[in-house]
C-alpha positions in Angstrom: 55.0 -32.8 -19.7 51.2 -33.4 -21.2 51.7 -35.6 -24.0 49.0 -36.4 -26.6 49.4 -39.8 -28.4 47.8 -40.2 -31.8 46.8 -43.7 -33.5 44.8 -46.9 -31.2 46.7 -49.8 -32.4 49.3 -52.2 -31.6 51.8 -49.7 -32.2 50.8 -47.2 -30.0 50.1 -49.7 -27.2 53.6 -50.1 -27.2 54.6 -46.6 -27.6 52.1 -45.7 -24.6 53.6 -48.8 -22.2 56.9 -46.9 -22.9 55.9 -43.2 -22.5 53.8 -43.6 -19.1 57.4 -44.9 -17.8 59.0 -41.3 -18.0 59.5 -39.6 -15.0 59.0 -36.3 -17.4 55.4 -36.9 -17.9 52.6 -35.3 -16.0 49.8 -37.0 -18.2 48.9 -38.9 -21.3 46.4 -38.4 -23.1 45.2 -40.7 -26.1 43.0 -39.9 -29.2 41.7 -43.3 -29.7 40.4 -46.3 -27.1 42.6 -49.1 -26.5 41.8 -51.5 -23.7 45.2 -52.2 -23.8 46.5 -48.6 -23.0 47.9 -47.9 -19.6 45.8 -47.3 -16.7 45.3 -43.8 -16.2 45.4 -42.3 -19.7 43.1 -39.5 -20.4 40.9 -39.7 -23.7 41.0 -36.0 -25.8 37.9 -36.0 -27.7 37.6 -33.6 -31.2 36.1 -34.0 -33.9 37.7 -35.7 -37.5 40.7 -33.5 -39.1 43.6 -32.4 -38.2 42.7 -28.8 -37.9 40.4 -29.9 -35.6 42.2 -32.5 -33.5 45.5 -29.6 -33.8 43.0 -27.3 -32.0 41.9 -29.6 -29.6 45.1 -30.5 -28.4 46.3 -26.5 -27.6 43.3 -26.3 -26.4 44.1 -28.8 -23.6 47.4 -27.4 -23.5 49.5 -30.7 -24.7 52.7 -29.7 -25.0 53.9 -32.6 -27.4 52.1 -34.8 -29.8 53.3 -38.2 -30.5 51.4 -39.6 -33.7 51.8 -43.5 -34.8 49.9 -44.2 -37.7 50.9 -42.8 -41.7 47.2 -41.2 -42.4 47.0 -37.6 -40.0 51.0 -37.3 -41.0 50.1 -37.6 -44.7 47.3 -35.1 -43.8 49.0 -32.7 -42.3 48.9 -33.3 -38.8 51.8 -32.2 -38.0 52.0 -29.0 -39.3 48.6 -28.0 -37.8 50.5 -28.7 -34.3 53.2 -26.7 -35.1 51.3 -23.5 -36.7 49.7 -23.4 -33.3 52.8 -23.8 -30.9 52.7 -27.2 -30.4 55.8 -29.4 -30.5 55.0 -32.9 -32.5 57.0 -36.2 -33.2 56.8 -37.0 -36.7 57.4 -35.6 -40.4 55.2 -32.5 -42.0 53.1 -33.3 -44.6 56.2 -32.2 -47.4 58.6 -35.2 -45.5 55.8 -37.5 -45.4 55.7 -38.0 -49.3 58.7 -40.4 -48.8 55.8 -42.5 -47.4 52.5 -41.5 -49.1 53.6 -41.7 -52.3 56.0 -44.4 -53.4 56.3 -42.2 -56.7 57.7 -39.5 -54.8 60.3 -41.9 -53.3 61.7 -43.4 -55.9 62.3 -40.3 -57.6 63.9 -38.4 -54.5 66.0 -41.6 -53.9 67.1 -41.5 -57.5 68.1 -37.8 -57.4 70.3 -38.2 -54.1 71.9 -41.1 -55.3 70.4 -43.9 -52.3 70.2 -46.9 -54.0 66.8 -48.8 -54.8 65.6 -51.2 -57.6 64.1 -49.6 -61.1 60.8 -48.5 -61.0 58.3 -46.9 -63.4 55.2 -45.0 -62.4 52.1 -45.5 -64.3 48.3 -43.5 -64.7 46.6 -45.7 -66.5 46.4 -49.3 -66.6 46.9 -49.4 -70.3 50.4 -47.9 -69.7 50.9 -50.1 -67.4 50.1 -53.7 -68.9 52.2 -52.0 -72.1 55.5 -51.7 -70.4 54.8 -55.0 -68.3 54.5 -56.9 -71.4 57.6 -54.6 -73.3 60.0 -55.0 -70.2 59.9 -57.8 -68.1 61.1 -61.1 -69.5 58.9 -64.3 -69.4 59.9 -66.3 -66.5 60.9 -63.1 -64.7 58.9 -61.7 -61.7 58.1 -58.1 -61.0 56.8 -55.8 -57.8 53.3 -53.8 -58.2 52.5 -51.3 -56.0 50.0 -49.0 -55.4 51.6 -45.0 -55.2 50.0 -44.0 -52.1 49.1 -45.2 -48.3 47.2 -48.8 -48.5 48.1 -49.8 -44.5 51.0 -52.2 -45.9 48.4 -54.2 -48.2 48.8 -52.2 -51.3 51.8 -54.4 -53.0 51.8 -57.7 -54.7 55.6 -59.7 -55.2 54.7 -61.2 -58.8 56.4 -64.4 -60.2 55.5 -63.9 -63.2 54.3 -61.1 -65.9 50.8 -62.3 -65.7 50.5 -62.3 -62.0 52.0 -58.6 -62.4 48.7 -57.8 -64.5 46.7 -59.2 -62.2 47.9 -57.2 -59.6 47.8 -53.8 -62.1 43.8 -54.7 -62.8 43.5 -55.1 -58.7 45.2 -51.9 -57.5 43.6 -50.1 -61.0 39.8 -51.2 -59.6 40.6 -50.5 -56.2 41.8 -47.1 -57.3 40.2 -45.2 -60.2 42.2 -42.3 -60.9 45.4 -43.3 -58.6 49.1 -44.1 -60.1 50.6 -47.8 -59.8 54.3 -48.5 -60.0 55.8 -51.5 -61.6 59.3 -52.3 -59.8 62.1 -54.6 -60.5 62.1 -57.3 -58.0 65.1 -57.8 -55.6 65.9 -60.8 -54.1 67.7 -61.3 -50.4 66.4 -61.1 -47.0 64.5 -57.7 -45.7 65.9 -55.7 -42.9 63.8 -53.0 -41.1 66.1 -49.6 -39.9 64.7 -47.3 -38.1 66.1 -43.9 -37.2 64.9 -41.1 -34.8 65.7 -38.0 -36.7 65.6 -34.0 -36.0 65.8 -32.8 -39.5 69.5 -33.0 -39.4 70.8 -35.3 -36.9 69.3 -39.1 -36.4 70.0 -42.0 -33.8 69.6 -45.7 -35.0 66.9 -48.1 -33.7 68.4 -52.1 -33.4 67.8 -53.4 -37.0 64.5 -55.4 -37.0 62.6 -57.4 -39.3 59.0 -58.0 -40.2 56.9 -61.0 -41.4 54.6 -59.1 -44.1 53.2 -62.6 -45.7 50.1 -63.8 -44.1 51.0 -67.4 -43.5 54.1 -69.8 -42.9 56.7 -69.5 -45.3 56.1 -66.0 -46.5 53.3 -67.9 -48.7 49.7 -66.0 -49.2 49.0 -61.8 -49.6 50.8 -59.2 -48.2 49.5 -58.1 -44.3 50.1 -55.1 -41.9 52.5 -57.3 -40.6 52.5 -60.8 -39.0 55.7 -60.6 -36.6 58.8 -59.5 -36.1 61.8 -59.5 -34.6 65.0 -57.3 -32.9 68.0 -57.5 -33.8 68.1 -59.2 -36.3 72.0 -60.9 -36.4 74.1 -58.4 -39.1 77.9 -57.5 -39.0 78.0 -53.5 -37.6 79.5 -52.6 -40.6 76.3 -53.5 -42.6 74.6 -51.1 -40.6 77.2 -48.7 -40.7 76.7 -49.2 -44.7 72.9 -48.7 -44.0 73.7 -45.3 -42.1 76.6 -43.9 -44.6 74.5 -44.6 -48.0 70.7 -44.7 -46.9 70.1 -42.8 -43.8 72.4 -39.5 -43.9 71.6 -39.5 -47.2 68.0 -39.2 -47.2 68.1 -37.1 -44.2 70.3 -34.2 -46.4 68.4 -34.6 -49.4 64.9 -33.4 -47.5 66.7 -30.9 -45.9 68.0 -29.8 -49.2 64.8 -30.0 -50.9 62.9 -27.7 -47.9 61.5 -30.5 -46.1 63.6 -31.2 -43.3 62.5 -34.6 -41.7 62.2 -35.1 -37.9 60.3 -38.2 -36.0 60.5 -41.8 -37.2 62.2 -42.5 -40.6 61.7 -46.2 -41.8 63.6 -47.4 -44.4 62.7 -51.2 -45.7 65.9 -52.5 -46.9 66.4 -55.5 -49.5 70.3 -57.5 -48.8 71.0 -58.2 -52.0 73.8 -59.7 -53.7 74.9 -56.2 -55.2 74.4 -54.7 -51.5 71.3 -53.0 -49.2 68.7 -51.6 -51.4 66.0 -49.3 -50.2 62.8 -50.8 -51.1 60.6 -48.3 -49.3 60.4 -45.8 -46.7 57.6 -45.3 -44.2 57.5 -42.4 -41.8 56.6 -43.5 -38.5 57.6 -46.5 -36.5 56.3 -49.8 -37.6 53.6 -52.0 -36.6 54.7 -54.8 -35.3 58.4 -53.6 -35.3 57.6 -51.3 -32.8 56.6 -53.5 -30.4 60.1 -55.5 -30.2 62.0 -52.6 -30.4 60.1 -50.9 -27.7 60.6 -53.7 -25.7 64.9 -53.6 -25.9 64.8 -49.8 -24.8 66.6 -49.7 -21.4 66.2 -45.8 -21.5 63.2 -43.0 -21.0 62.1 -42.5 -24.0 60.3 -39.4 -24.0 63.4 -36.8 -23.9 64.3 -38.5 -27.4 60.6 -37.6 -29.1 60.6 -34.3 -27.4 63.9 -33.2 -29.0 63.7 -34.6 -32.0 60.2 -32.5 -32.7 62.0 -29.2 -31.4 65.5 -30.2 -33.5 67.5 -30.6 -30.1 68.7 -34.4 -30.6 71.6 -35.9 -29.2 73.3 -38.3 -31.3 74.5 -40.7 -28.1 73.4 -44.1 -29.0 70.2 -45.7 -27.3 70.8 -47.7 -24.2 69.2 -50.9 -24.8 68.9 -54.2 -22.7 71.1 -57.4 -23.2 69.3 -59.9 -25.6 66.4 -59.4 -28.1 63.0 -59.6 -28.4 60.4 -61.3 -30.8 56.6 -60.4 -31.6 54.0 -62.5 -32.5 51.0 -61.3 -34.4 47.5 -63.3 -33.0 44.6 -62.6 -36.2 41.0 -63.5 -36.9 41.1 -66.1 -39.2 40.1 -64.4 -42.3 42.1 -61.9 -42.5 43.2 -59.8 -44.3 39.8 -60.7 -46.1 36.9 -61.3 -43.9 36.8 -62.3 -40.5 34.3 -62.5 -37.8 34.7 -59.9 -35.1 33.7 -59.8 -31.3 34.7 -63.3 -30.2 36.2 -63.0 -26.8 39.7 -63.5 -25.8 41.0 -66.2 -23.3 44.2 -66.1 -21.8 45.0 -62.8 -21.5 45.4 -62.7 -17.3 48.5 -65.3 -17.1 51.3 -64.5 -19.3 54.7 -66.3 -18.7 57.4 -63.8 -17.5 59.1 -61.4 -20.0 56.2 -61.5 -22.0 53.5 -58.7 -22.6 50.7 -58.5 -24.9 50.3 -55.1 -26.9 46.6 -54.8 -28.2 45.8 -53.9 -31.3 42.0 -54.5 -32.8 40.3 -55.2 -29.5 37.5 -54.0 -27.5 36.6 -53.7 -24.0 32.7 -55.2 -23.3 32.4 -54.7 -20.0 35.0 -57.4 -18.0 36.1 -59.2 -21.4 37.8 -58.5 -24.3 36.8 -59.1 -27.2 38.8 -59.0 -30.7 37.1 -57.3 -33.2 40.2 -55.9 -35.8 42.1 -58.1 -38.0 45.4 -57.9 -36.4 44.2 -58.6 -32.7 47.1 -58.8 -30.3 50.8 -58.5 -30.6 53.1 -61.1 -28.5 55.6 -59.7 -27.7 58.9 -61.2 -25.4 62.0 -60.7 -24.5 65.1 -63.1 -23.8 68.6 -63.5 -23.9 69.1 -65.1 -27.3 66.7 -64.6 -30.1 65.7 -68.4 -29.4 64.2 -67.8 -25.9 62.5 -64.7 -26.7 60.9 -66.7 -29.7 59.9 -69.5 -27.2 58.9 -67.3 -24.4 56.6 -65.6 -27.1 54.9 -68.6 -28.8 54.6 -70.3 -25.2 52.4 -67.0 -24.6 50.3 -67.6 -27.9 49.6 -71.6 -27.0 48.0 -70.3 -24.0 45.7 -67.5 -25.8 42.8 -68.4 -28.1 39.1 -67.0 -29.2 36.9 -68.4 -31.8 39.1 -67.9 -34.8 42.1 -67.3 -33.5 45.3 -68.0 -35.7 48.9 -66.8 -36.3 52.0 -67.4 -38.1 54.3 -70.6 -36.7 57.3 -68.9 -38.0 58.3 -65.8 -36.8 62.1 -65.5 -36.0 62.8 -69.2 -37.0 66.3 -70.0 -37.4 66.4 -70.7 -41.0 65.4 -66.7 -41.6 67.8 -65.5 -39.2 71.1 -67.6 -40.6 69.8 -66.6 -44.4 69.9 -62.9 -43.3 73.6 -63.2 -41.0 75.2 -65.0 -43.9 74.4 -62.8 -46.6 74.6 -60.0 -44.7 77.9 -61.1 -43.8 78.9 -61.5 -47.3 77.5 -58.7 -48.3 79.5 -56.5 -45.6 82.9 -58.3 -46.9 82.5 -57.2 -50.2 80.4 -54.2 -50.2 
């Protein structure tokens, strides 16, 4: 099988370490240059669009497209591919509203009965700063988000109402003529589930969770992501819960609504006291979610992408390995405001074993690499308890540096993982 993978990132480092292990494929071929990629892939070049890049991959006769990042599904990708015979892995442009506009969302999950915070949508900032002043308490925080794709950085957790208009006057200036929503804010620990879906049938990835703040205790602005973790320690029947109400759910309701949804569905839970709460979907794997749960596959992963873009899934759960798995994201300083860029990277030739590094905003310059992104690398490890994979992967990141380097201290630390098995626990007792 020639497989095209869409998207140069972290993400699709991992996605690309897994796919060049099938047995099925002939070739791999990349749209974007990674010097973390797999030896051997093949670079299709095309110009910008996805008519064009749709056109480019028949034209090379790819026989499935893999695409990792939000943008070419919002744009359509997709169904370019499929208009010209070619089987992809991820959502049409119709599906990929749950992600590309949070508006969109909130409304389908109110009409299928999935359940999710309150949330209004608002056009003007006017509207806005009215109903934040009319409808959230003093002394009462708020969620402000902006309605369409901002690469996990477009959403501010507000303590108070006038950090919420803050963040209205932010996303407002940063988008003239966009919508904003104001949200109720849930409390409890998050809980990333991801499903591979077909349209109508979906197997469920191990329950993972991401670090979104930029710095040591969830303190500072929101990030792509700063780590994460899989699986994170909840009761079965909490993701049994998570199936039942949230996943089969959504799954019929795009069906219903003529937008079946096949590839990666993300939904970002909340455990609250009152029980899971969707807090938003995304429609592709996560970055750096993916990485982990790449990383406890113990099964090719190909035939699963290929049937779930030609709506031929088998439901059998995923074979994955004994143990779990922990990624750390490594960052220039500065971000996500300014950073310097094209420092090189030390370290990356001896890793300790179980440990891989999936790159993310690197370069190659000629035999170093430099980082030149925001989110550099992703450590990524594997052990037999949560504990050593966190050690094994924070041994790896003592031993890698560049001028600028930094990264969280606490991905995966105890205290996060008891706070989400207890209430979890409590939460599956009682539902």
């Amino acid at each position: 099988m020639l497989v095209l993978l869409v998207g140069g990132g972290g993400r699709e480092a991992a996605l690309a370490w897994r796919i060049v292990q099938s047995p099925l494929l002939t070739e791999l071929w990349v749209t974007h240059d990674n010097p973390g990629f797999p030896a051997g892939v093949r670079r299709l070049e095309a110009p910008a669009g996805a008519d064009a890049l749709a056109d480019a991959a028949a034209n090379a006769g790819i026989e499935l497209v893999v695409v990792g990042p939000e943008a070419p599904l919002a744009d359509g990708l997709v169904d370019r591919c499929r208009e010209r015979g070619v089987a992809a892995f991820g959502p049409t442009a119709a599906a990929a509203q749950l992600e590309s506009s949070k508006g969109f969302a909130k409304a389908f999950m109110r009409r299928h009965g999935i359940p999710t915070g309150g949330a209004e949508v608002f056009t003007t900032p006017e509207a806005a700063l009215a109903y934040l002043d009319a409808s959230v308490p003093a002394g009462s925080g708020c969620v402000v988000k902006a309605d369409g794709l901002a690469a996990g950085k477009g959403v501010y957790v507000c303590d108070d109402v006038e950090a919420g208009r803050d963040a209205v006057a932010r996303l407002f200036a940063a988008n003239p003529g966009a919508s904003v929503l104001v949200e109720q804010r849930l409390a409890g620990p998050e809980l990333s589930v991801l499903a591979l879906c077909d349209g109508e049938r979906l197997v469920v990835l191990p329950p993972a969770r991401d670090h979104k703040r930029r710095f040591d205790g969830d303190r500072g602005p929101n990030t792509g992501g700063m780590g994460a973790y899989a699986p994170v320690p909840v009761p079965a029947s909490l993701m049994a819960q998570v199936e039942r109400e949230v996943l089969r759910p959504t799954l019929a309701g795009m069906a219903a609504e003529g937008a079946p949804f096949t590839g990666c569905l993300y939904a970002g839970m909340m455990l609250t006291a009152d029980g899971p709460m969707v807090l938003e979907y995304n429609c592709r794997f996560g970055d750096p979610e993916c990485q982990p749960l790449m990383s406890l596959l113990d099964e090719d992963l190909l035939p699963r992408l290929a049937a779930c873009a030609r709506g031929e899934l088998d439901e059998t759960p995923l074979a994955l390995i004994d143990g779990a798995s922990c990624c750390v994201v490594m960052v220039n300083g500065g971000y996500p405001g300014a950073y310097d860029k094209g420092a090189p990277i030390s370290g990356l030739e001896a890793l300790p074993e179980g440990t891989r590094v999936f790159q993310a905003g690197t370069r190659a310059d000629s035999d170093r690499t430099l980082a030149t992104g925001g989110r550099v690398l992703g450590v990524t490890a594997v052990g037999a308890t949560l504990e050593a994979a966190r050690g094994a992967a924070y041994a790896a990141c003592e031993g890698i540096a560049w001028s600028g380097s930094d990264y969280r201290r606490d991905i995966a630390s105890d205290i996060a993982s008891d706070i989400a098995s207890d209430i979890a626990t409590d939460i599956a007792s009682d539902p």
